[in-house]
N, C-alpha and C positions, 0 to 999 in steps of 0.2 A: 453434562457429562463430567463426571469425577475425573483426575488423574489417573485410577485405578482404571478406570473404563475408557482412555483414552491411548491408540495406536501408538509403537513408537514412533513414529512418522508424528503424528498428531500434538506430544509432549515433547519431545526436543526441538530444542530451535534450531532456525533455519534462517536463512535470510535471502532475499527474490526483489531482481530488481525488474522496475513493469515500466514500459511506455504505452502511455493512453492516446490514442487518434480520436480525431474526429472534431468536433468546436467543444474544447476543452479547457479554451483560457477566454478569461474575463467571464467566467460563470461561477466565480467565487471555490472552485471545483479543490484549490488549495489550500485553503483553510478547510472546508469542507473533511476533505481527505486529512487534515490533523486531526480534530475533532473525532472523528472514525477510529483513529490510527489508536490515539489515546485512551478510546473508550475499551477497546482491544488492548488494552495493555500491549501495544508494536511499536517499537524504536526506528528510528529510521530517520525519511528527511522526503519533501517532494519538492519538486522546484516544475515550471517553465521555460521550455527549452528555446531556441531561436528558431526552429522548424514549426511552430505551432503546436506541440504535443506537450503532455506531460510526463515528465520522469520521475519516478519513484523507487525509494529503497527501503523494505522493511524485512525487519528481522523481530522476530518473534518465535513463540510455539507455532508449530505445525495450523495447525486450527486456527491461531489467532492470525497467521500469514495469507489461509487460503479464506479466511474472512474477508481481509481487505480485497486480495483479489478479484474477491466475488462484489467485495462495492463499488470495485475499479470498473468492473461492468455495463455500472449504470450513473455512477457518479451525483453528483447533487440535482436538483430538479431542472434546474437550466442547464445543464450539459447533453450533449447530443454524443454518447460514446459510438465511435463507429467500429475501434478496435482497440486489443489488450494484447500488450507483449508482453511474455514471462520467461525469463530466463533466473537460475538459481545464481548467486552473488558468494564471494567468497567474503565479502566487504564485512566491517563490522559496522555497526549501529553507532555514532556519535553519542559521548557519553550524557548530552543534554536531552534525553527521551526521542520526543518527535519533533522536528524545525519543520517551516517554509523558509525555501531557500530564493 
């Protein structure tokens, strides 16, 4: 999909921070979700939280945000995702691309 062909919802950015449930750490799910984030051209950062979940912040195009979303899903082959929380972020992106934090 061109620029021309894409919603404005789709072409400006946005930025959505997500918590992942379910057995979501120590399945490499962090690095993972870089790799993902980067290949999407999405800024942001994900770290592991003290509750067992994962937190994430990515700011992108529309598309390339509700991309990640949708990998939040299901996450790398050893993750068992059981839920995805999405709420929009007013946050900006740290200007070093995408971290694990």
């Amino acid at each position: 999909m061109t620029n021309a062909e894409q919603t404005p919802d789709q072409a400006e950015n946005r930025a959505a921070r997500v918590v992942v449930t379910g057995e979501v750490q120590g399945v490499s799910y962090r690095e993972s979700c870089r790799r993902a984030a980067e290949s999407r051209g999405v800024a942001g950062w994900v770290r592991n939280t003290e509750t067992g979940t994962v937190e994430a912040l990515f700011v992108g195009s529309g598309a390339a945000v509700d991309a990640m979303i949708d990998w939040c899903r299901t996450g790398p082959p050893a993750a068992e995702v059981a839920g995805v929380h999405v709420e929009p972020s007013d946050e900006s992106a740290p200007e070093a691309g995408f971290t694990v934090r």
